[in-house]
N, C-alpha and C positions, 0 to 999 in steps of 0.2 A: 648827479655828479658826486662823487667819491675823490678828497684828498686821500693821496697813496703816498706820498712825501712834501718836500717842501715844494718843487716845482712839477710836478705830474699828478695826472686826476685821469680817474677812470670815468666817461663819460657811457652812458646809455641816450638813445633814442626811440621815437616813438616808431621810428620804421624795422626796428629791431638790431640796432648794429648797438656793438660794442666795442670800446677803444681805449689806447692810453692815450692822454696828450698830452704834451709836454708844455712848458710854462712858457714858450714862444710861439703857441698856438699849432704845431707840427705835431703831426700823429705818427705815433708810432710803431702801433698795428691797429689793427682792423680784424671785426668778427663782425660776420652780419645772419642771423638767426630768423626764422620766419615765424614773425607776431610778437607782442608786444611785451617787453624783459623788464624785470626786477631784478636789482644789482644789491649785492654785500660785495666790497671791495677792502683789501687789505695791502698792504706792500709787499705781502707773499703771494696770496690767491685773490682771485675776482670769482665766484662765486654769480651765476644766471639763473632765474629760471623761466622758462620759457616754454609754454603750449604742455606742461606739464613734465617737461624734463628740466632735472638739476644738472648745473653743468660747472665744472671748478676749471678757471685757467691761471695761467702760469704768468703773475700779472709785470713781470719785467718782460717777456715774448710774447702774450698771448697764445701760448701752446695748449692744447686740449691737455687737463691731467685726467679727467674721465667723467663721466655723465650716466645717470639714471633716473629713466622713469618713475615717477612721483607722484603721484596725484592726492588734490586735496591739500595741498601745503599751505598754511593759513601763516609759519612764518617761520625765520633761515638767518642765523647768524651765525660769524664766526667768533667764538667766545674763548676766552681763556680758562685751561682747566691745570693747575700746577702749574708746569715751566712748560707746555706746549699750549698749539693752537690749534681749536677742533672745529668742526663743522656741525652746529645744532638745529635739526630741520623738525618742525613741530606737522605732520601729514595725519591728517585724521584723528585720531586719538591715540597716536604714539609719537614720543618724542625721541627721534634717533644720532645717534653722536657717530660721525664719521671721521676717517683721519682723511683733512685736504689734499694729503701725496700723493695718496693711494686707493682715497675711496673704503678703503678698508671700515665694516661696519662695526666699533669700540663696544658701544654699548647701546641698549633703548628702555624705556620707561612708558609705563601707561600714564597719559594726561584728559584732558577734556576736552572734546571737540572744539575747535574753533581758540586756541590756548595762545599767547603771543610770548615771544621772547622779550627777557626785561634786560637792557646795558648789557655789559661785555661779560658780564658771569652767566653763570649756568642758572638761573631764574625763570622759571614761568608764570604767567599771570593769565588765570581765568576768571570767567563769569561768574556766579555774584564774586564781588573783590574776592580773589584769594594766591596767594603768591608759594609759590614751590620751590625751596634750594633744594638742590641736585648735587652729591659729594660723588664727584667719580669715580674716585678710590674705592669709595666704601657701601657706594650706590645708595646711602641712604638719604631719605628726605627729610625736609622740615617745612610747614607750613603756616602761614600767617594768613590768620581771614578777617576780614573787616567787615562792620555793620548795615554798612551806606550799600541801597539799590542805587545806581547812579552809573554814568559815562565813564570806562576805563580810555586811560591814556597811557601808553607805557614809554618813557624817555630811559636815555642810556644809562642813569645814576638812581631810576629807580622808576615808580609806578604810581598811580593819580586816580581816583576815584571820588569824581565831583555827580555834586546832588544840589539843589536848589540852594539850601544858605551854608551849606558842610560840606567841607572835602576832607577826605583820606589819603594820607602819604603814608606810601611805604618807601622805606631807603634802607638799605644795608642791615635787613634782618628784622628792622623794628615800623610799626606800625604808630601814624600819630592824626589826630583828627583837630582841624581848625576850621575857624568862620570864614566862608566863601560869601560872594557875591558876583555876581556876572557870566558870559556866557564865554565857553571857548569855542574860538573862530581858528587856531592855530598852534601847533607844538612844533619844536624844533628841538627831535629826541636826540641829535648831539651836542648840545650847545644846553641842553635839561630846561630850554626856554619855553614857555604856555603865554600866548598871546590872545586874548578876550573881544570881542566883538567890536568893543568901544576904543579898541589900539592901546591900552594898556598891557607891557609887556611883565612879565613874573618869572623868576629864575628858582629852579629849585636846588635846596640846601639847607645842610641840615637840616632834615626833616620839615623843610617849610617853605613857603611860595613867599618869596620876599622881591617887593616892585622896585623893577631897576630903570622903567622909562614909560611916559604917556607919550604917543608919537601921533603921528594924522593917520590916515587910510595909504596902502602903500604896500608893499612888498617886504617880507621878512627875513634875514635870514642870521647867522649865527654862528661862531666856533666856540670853542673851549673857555677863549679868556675876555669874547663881545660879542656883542649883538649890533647887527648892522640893519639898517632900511633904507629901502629907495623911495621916493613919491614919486607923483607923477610927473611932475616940472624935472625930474632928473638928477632931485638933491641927493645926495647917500647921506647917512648919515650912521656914524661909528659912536657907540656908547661903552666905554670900556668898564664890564663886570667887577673889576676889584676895584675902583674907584668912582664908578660911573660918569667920567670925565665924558665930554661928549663935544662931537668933532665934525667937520660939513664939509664936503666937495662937490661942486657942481661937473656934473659927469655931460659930456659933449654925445649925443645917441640920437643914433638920426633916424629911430623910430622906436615906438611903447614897448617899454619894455614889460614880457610876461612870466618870469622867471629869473629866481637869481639866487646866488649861492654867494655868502662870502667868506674868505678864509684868514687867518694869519700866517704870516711867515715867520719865517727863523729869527730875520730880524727884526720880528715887531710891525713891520709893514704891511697894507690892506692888501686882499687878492680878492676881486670880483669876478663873477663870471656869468652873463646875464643873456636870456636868450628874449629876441624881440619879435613881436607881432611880424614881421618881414623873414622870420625864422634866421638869423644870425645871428652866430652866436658870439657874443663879446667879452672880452678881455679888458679888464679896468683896473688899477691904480688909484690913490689917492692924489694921483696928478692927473692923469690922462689915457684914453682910449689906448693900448696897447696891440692889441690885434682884433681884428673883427676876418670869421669866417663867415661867409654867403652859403648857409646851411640848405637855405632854400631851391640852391640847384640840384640839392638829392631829391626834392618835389616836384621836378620839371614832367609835367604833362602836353608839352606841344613844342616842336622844334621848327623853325622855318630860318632860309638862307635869302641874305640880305647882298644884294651888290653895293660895293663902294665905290665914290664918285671918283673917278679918274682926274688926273693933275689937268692943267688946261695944256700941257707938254705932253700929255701920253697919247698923239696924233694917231699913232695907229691905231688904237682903239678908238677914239673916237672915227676915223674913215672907216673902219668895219661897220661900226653902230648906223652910220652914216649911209651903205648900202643896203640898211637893210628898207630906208625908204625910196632908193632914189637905183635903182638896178635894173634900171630900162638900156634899150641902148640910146636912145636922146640924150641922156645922161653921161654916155660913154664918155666925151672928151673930160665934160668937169670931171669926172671921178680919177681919170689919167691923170687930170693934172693934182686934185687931191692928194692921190697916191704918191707923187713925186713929194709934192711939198711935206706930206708927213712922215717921209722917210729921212728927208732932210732936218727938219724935226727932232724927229726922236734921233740923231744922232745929236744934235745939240744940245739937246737932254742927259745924252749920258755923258757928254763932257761934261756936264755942267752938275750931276750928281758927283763923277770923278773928281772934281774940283773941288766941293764942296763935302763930297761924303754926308751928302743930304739923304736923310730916310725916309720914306713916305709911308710912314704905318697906318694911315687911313685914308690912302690912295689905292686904288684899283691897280695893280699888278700887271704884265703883261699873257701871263698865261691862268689869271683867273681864279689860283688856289688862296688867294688875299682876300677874302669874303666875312662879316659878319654873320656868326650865327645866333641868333634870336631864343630866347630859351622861356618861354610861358611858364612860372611856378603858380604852385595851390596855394601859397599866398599872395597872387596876383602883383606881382612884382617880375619885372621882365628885363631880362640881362642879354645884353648884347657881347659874345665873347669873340676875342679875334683867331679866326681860325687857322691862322700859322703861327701865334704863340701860345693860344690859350687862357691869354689873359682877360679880366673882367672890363671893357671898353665903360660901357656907362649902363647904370641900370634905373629903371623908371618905376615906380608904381603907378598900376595899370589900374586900381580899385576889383571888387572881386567879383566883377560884371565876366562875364564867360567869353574869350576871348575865340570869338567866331572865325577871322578874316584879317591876314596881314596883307597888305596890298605896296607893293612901291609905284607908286605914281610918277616919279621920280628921281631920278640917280638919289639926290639928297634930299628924299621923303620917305618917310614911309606912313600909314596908314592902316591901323589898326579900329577894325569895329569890334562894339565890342555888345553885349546881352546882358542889361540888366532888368527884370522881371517883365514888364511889358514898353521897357525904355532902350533906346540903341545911342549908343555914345559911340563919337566918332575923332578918333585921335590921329592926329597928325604931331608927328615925332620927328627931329633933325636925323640923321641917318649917322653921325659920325659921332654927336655929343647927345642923342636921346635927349633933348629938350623939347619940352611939347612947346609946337609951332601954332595949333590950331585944336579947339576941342568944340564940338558940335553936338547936341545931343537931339534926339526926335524921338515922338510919341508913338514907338510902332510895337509890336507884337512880334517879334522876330523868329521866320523859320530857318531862313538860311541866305546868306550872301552871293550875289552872280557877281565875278568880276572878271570882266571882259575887255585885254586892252588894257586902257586906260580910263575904261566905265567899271563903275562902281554900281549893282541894282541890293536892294533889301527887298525881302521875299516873307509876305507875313503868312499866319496859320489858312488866310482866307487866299490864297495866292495872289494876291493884291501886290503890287510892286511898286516901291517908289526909287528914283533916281538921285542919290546923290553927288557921285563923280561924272564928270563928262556930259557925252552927250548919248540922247536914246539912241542903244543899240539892238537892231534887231536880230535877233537871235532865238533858238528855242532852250526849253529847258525843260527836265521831269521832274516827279516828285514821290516818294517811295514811302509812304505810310505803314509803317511794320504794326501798330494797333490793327485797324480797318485794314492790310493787304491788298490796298490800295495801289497804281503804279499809273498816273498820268501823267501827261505831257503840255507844255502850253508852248503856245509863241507869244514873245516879246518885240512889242513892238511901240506905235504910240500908245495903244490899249494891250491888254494881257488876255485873251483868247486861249480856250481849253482845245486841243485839238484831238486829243486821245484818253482813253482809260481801259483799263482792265483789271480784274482782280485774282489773286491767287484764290488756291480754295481755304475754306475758315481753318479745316483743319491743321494746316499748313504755319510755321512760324518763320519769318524771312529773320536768318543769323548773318548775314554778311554782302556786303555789297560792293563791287571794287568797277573804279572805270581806268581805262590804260592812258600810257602816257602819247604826247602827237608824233613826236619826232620818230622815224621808220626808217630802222637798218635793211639793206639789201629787199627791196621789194618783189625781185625776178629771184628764186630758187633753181640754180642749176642742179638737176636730179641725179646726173651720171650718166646720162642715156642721151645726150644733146639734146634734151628736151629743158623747158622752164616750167616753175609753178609760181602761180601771182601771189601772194600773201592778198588776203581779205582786209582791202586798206581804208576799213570805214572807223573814221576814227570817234563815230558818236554811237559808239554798242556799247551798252552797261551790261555786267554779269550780276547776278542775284541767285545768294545759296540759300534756300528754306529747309525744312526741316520738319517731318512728321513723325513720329515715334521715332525708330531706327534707318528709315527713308531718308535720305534729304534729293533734292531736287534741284538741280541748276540751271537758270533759264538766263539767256545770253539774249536781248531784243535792242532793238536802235531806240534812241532817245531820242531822235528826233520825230519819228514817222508811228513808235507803237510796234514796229512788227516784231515779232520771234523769229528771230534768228537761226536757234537750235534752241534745244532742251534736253538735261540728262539727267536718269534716276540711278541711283547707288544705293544698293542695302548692305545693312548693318554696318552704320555709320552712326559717331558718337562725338559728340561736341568736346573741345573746342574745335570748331571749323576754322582754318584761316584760307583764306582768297586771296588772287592776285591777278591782275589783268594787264599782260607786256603786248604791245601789237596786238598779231593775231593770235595767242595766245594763254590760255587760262589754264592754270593753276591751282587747283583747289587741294588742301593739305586737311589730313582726319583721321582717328584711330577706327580700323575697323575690328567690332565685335566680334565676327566669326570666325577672322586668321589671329585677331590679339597681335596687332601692330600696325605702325604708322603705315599708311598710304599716300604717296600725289597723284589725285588724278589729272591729264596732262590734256587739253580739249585745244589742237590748233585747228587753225580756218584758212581757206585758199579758193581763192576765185575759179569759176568753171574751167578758163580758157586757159590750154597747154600750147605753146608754141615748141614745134619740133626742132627747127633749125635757125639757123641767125637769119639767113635770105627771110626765112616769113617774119623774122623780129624787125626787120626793116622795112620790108613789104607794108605791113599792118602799122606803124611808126609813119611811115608817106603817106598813108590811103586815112588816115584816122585825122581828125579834124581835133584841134585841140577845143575842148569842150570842159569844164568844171564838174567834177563830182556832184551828185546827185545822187539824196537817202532816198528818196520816194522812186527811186527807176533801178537802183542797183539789181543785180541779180540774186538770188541768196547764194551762201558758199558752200565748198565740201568742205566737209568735217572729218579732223581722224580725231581716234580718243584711243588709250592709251593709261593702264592704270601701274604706276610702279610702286616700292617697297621701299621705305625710309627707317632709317635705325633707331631716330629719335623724334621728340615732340618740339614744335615751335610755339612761338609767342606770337608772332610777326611776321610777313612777308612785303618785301617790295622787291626794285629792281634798281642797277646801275644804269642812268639816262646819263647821254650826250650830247651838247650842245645841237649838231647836227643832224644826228640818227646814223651817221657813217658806222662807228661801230658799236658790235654787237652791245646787246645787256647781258647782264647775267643777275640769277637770281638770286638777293639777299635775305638771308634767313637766320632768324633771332631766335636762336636755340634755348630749350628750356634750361640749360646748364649757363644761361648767361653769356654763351658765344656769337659772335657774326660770322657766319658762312656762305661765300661764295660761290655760287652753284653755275655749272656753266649750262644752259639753256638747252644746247645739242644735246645733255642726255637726258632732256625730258620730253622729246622731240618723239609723239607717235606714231613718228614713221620712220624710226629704228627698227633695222631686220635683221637678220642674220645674213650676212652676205659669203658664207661660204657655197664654195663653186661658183660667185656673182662674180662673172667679168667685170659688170658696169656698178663701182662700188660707188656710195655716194660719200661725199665728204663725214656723215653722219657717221658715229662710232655706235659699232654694231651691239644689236639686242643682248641688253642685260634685263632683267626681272627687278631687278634691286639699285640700290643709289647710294653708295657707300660715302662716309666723309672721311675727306682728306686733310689731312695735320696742314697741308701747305697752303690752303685755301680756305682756312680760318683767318680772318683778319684782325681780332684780336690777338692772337699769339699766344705767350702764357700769359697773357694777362686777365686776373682773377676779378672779373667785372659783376656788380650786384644788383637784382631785380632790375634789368635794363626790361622797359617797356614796349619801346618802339624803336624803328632805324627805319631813316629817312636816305634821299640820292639828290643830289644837284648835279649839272652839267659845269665843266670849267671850260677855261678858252681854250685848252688842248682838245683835239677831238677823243682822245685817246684816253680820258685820264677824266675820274669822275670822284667827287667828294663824298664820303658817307659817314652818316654819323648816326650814334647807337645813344637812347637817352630812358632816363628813369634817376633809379639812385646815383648811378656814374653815368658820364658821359665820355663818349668815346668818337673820336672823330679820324677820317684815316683815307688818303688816295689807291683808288682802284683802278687797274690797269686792266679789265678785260683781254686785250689782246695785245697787250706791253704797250710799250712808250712806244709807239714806231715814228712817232713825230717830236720826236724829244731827245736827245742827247743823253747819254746815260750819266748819271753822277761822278763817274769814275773816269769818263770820258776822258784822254790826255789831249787839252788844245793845246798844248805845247807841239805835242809831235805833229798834230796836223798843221801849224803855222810852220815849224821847221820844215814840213812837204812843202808847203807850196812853195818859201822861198827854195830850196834846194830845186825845184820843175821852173823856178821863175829864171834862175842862174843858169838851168843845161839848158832852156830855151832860147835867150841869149846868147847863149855858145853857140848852141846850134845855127841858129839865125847868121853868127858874125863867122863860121866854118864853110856853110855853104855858100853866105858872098864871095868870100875870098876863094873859095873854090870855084866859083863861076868866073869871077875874075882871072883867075887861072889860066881858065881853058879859053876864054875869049881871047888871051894875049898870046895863045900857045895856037892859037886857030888864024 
């Protein structure tokens, strides 16, 4: 952190972004650089370097002034030379002077490998002690060398050269040597402060280390006219250098703090600024907490969506929820009468929000887009944000056990397992205020979580299983050893039973493994030809991508039963692989070697049997006996494959899911430029053809070789999103309309319409004109009505 004025600082972090903030915690641009930045900041330039580029910006805009390649920079300031301000970069063994506007290279000088900048003049300091002024004018030098082999320190008012009971101070041309004692643990080279292993702090001036404070163990930091420290209980404590007066506030911080910077204001007032174990960063006064940012959501590694408990008034979501146990026809009359009474209901409801302009922001919604999203960071701290405002609802610390398996058990549960070395901790969290409700911990070896329902199984390395939610379900499940190329299967049941295994060959390395979602759009394929195709509606096939030199290998088998499904080889193929598995269809995204660009290969699946006409769709509908799916009897499928051409590289692939399966997905893809793209599925579909001279055209848009992206089907927009990692899909209560959200450094969250609103009213909607229709048709109905009596009346009297 760099003060730039009295109320803005230029902050760097460890993920590479650089920023101004303002003294209200509000930023005011943003740069984000790949690997890890060293900052000289000024009120004119900010000054980077980063993966061996120097880089100068414009530190009221952040606008690039220009950047080069450097290597070897051992150290970089910006110094006063006369009445300007230059850029002094120490690389190798030349020290070069640039102008900050321009870049423009002034001057350079031969120094000593490894040479540091001393304070804001043109001074170097190398190994054994020796200090170099620099006249830019006149380019000559002068140099001071000292006796002492010993630890250099260099601070902004001058340079330090400690040895067991003797140190060396140089300041302002002149060299001076006094009696030392102790070890240094710290410098604070703006502030010219050397603090000692024993928390004894030393200020230098006039040529000598003079003790302005003994404090405890703690945190340091410093300006110009004090020296400030925090301990551990949270005290700060201010010791002001011209008098050493010394001053205490108990700081309110609702976790350890690991860094801290203090400053002075204009008018004499503290300015803190401390970053904590929970990674946020805070904002303090000598009164009180002033802002705190949740730094920690730029380290989100796992996003999952949480439903919110519905009002005990939102009847028609509860009678939905309500069919999905009770949708027999025995059922029929209660469910009629349900229906009635919760329509009655929710109309009393919205008089009574009308009345009250009552808001339910952690009430479940009618159409489903009012959902908490769940945000896992790398310092295990876990924020629930609302996802129609964006705001932080409540956050927990999770401890920094590996967060397996969120599970909602219930409208207002949730359930988080979690992996700490060979212990499994088991958290139960309020859904609305993340208060932990229940915490369980067990002795197990964790390899992975089955959660089925409303059962909960833990799966250790030996596939041993134990039950902790619910009741034993039976089920199967596999298991995918990328060490050994292992891929078995067990059932679950009251014991765990091995039912299958196979192995890849050793040569072979398994890069990616995807299984699809259950919900199944359009099952019957009308082709164009009055005929149907089945889609392949086995919803227990895993895909598995390996990889041998430039080979890689995809092998599609059911999880329940072991079989091989298909299998496909592709050469000259180069990682990163990414996979994806929608229904009947696989996905597989890679740069190929020998054309030098993106590929998807596109692998859909379709059941043997073609029906020609609708008479045999009904035919075979009557004569078929409703009977349950079956892995171990199904047929294997046909296969089309299909390899197309992509412009650019991804990070990620999933897909848009709906509640239902009614409509279609489409495929989401987290481009390497940090965008989300919308891919619509029909053109990756390989059985796109050329349908010139085809009477019988299919709804499929005809063969192209290539996959172009379109500006309209980006779903971020222009917005300039950083190292996003992954992007997830949840289904809403609209069929139509699915949530997605894009997570890493930024988060991005955003409604997808596949195939528009078509069950939705548009925004723009005018209910006024359609209420004016209907009374205007309810008035000529009435007319009409009281015209044709009287006209009947008429003719009877006239007859």
């Amino acid at each position: 952190v760099s003060q730039v004025s009295n109320s803005s600082y230029v902050v760097g972090s460890q993920k590479g972004g650089i920023s101004l903030m303002l003294g209200n915690g509000k930023t005011l641009w943003r740069r984000i650089l790949e690997g890890k930045v060293q900052l000289e900041a000024s009120g004119g330039f900010t000054v980077s370097l980063c993966n061996n580029t120097l880089s100068v910006w414009k530190t009221g805009n952040g606008q690039l002034q220009w950047e080069k390649p450097m290597k070897e920079v051992s150290s970089f300031r910006l110094v006063t030379a006369g009445l300007r301000q230059v850029l002094a970069v120490v690389s190798g063994t030349q020290l070069s002077l640039f102008a900050p506007e321009t870049g423009e290279k002034l001057s350079s000088f031969k120094v000593a490998k490894g040479a540091q900048l001393v304070g804001r003049k043109l001074e170097v300091a190398t190994q054994p002690f020796n200090i170099t002024r620099i006249d830019i004018k006149t380019s000559k030098t002068d140099s001071v060398s000292g006796k002492l082999k010993g630890e250099m320190l260099c601070l902004h008012g001058g340079c330090i050269n400690f040895s067991s009971e003797t140190v060396e101070i140089y300041q302002d041309g002149k060299l001076k040597q006094e009696s030392w004692s102790g070890k240094v643990k710290q410098v604070i080279p703006s502030a010219n402060l050397v603090v000692t292993q024993d928390f004894q702090v030393f200020q230098l001036e006039n040529l000598s280390l003079k003790k302005v404070a003994k404090l405890e163990e703690g945190l340091f930091s410093g300006s110009e006219s004090s020296l400030f420290h925090l301990n551990s209980q949270n005290v700060l404590t201010k010791v002001s250098l011209s008098d050493l007066s010394v001053s205490k506030v108990q700081l309110g911080l609702s976790s350890k703090a690991q860094e801290f910077w203090g400053f002075d204001t204009a008018e004499g007032e503290f300015l803190g600024l401390i970053t904590c174990e929970d990674y946020s960063f805070v904002s303090v006064d000598s009164k009180s907490v002033k802002w705190i940012r949740q730094e920690a959501l730029g380290h989100t590694n796992q996003v999952h969506f949480v439903e919110l408990p519905s009002s005990t008034s939102h009847y028609s979501n509860a009678y939905f929820e309500s069919l999905e146990t009770s949708d027999t026809w025995a059922n029929l009359p209660l469910n009629l009468i349900n229906r009635v009474k919760s329509q009655v209901l929710s109309v009393k409801e919205w008089y009574e929000e009308y009345q009250n302009k009552l808001e339910h922001e952690l009430e479940r919604d009618h159409f489903g887009f009012k959902k908490l999203v769940l945000c896992a960071t790398e310092p295990g701290v876990l924020y629930a944000i609302h996802s129609l405002s964006g705001k932080i609802v409540w956050k927990q610390s999770i401890g920094s056990g590996e967060l397996k398996k969120v599970v909602q058990e219930e409208v207002e549960k949730i359930i988080l397992v979690l992996k700490e070395n060979k212990q499994v901790k088991l958290l139960t969290l309020s859904t609305t205020s993340g208060e932990v409700l229940e915490e369980t911990s067990y002795l197990w070896d964790l390899l992975d979580v089955i959660a089925y329902e409303n059962n909960v199984v833990l799966v250790n390395n030996q596939y041993q299983t134990k039950l902790v939610r619910g009741q034993v379900p039976e089920l199967y499940f596999y298991s995918i050893d990328s060490k050994s190329n292992e891929v078995s299967g067990y059932f679950l049941g009251n014991t765990t039973s091995l039912l299958w295994r196979f192995y890849l060959p050793e040569s072979e390395q398994i890069k990616q493994v995807s299984k699809g979602w259950k919900k199944e759009h359009q099952e019957a394929i009308p082709t164009g030809t009055s005929r149907l195709l089945y889609k392949y509606s086995d919803h227990n096939i895993v895909a598995l991508a390996s990889t041998e030199g430039e080979e890689m290998f995809v092998y599609i088998f059911n999880g329940v039963t072991g079989r091989l499904v298909t299998k496909f080889r592709q050469d000259s193929v180069k990682e990163p692989i990414h996979m994806h598995l929608h229904e009947n269809n696989l996905l597989v995204h890679y740069w190929n070697t020998k054309h030098t660009r993106y590929e998807i290969l596109s692998i859909e699946m379709f059941q043997p049997k073609v029906q020609s006409s609708a008479a045999e769709v009904i035919s075979e509908y009557l004569e078929t006996s409703l009977e349950s799916y079956s892995a171990f009897t199904a047929e294997p499928p046909v296969v089309f494959a299909q390899v197309y051409t992509f412009p650019t590289g991804v990070k990620a692939l999933s897909s848009t899911v709906s509640k239902q399966g009614i409509t279609k997905g489409n495929l989401l893809m987290l481009l390497t430029n940090n965008q989300v793209y919308s891919l619509d599925l029909a053109l990756l579909s390989p059985r796109r053809k050329d349908y010139s001279g085809d009477f019988h055209q299919e709804s499929l848009p005809a063969y192209s070789p290539s996959i172009g992206v379109k500006g309209q089907d980006i779903l971020t927009y222009y917005l300039q999103l950083e190292q996003l990692e992954g992007v997830v899909s949840t289904p809403t209560h609209l069929e139509s309309t699915s949530l997605v959200c894009a997570f890493g450094l930024d988060i991005f969250l955003a409604r997808v319409t596949p195939e528009k609103s078509f069950d939705m009213l548009t925004e723009d909607f005018s209910k006024l004109s359609i209420v004016l229709t209907i009374l205007v048709l309810v008035v000529l109905n009435v007319g009409v009505q009281k015209w044709f009596a009287s006209k009947k009346t008429k003719e009877k009297f006239n007859s």
